[in-house]
C-alpha positions in Angstrom: 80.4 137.1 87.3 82.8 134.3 87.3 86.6 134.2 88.5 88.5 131.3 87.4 92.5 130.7 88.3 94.0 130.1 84.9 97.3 127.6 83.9 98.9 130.5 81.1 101.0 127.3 79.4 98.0 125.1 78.3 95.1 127.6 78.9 93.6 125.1 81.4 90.7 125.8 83.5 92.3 124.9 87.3 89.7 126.3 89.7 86.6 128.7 89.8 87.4 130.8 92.6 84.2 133.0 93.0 81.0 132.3 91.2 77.6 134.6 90.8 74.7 132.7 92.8 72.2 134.5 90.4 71.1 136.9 93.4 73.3 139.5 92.4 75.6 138.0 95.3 78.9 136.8 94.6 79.9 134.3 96.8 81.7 130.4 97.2 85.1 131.9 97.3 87.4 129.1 97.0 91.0 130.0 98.8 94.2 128.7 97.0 97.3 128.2 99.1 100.9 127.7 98.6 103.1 128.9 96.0 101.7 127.5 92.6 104.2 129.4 89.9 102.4 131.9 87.5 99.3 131.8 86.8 96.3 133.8 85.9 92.8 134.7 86.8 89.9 135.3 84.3 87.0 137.4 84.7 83.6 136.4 82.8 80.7 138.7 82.9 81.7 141.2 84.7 79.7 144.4 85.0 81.9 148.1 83.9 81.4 149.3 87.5 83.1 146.0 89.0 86.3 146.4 90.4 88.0 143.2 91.7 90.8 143.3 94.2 93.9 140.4 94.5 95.7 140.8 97.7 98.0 138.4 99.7 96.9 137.7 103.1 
């Protein structure tokens, strides 16, 4: 599975915040700070018994 934050405007790829090692582990969480506007986050491969949680810390 791959989670990647999203520019909405110009469907631009800005970060990949978590990526699948190829363990089954998901890991290198990248942590994006500050208030960057809208934006989105897209999931890629992501198994139906997946549930992905967004909170603010």
């Amino acid at each position: 599975m791959v989670l990647t934050l999203m520019d909405p405007d110009g469907n631009i790829e800005l970060v990949e915040l978590v990526s699948d090692s190829g363990t089954g582990q998901v890991g290198g969480l990248t942590w994006v700070h500050g208030n960057m506007g809208k934006y989105y986050v897209r999931v890629e491969g992501a198994e139906a018994d997946w549930t992905i949680w967004i909170r603010p810390q």
